[in-house]
C-alpha positions in Angstrom: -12.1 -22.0 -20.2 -15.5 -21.2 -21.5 -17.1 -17.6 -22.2 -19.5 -18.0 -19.4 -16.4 -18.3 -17.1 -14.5 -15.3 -19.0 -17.4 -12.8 -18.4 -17.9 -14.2 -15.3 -14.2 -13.0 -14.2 -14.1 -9.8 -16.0 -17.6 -8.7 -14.5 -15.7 -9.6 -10.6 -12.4 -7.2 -12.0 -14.3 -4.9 -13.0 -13.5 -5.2 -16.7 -15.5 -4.3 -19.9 -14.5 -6.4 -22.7 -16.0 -6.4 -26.5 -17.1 -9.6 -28.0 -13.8 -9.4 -30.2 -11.7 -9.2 -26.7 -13.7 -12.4 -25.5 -12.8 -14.6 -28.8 -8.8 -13.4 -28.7 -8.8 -14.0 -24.3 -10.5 -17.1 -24.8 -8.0 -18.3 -27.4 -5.4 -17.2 -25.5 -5.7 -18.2 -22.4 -6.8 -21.4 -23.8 -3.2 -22.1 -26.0 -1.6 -21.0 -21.9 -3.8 -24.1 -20.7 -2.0 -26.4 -23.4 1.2 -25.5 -22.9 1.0 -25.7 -19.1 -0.4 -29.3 -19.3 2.4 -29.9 -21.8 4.5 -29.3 -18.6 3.1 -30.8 -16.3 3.3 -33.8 -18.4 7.1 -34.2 -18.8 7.6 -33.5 -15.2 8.3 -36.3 -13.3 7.5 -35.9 -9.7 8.9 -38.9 -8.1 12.4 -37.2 -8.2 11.0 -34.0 -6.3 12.1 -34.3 -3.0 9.4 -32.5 -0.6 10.4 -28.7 0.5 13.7 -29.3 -0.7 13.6 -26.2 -3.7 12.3 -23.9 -1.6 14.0 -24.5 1.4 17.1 -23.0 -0.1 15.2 -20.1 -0.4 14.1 -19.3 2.6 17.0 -17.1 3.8 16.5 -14.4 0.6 13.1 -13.4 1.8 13.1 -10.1 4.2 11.4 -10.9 7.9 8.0 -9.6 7.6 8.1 -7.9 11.2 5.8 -4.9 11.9 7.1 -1.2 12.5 5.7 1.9 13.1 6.5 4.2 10.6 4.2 6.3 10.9 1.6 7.8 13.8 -2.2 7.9 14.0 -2.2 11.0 13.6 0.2 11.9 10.9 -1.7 9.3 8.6 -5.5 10.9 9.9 -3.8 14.4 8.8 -3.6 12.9 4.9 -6.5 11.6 4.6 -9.5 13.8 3.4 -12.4 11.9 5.4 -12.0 10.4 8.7 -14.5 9.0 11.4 -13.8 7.6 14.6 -10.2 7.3 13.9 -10.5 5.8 10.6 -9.4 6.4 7.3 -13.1 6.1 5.5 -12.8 5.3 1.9 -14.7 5.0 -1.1 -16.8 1.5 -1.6 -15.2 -0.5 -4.2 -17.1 -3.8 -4.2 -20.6 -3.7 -5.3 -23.6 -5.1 -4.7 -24.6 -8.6 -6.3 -27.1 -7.0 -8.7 
């Protein structure tokens, strides 16, 4: 990873960092990028059977299945601005300047 990629993702999340920040991120992030090619190295992927790891796993996870928990208007009532039956809220992504 280069700086121009660094400031690139802290400008999109919103983060502020000092030229200092940059040089210790970009050092860091670059010894994470070693290791994990170190990895990726000694794994052998001819053994790895397709879906069989996760498929083991499949039972732990909770169904995802919608509820109601809570009416329209009991969720309007906590919310300090509403229009047209919405919840408005604050604009968080800005502009491409």
């Amino acid at each position: 990873m280069d700086k121009k990629l660094l400031e690139e993702i802290a400008k999109h999340s919103f983060i502020e960092l000092e030229e200092e920040e940059k040089s210790k991120f970009l050092e860091q992030i670059n010894d994470i990028f070693v290791d994990i090619e170190k990895i990726l190295k000694k794994v052998d992927p001819k053994n790895v059977k397709d879906g069989e790891y996760y498929k083991r796993y499949l039972s732990i996870f909770n169904s995802d299945d919608p509820e109601r928990l809570f009416t329209t208007e009991d969720m309007l009532m906590n919310s300090k601005r509403v229009k047209n039956n919405f919840i408005v809220l604050p604009k968080i992504i800005k502009e491409k300047e």
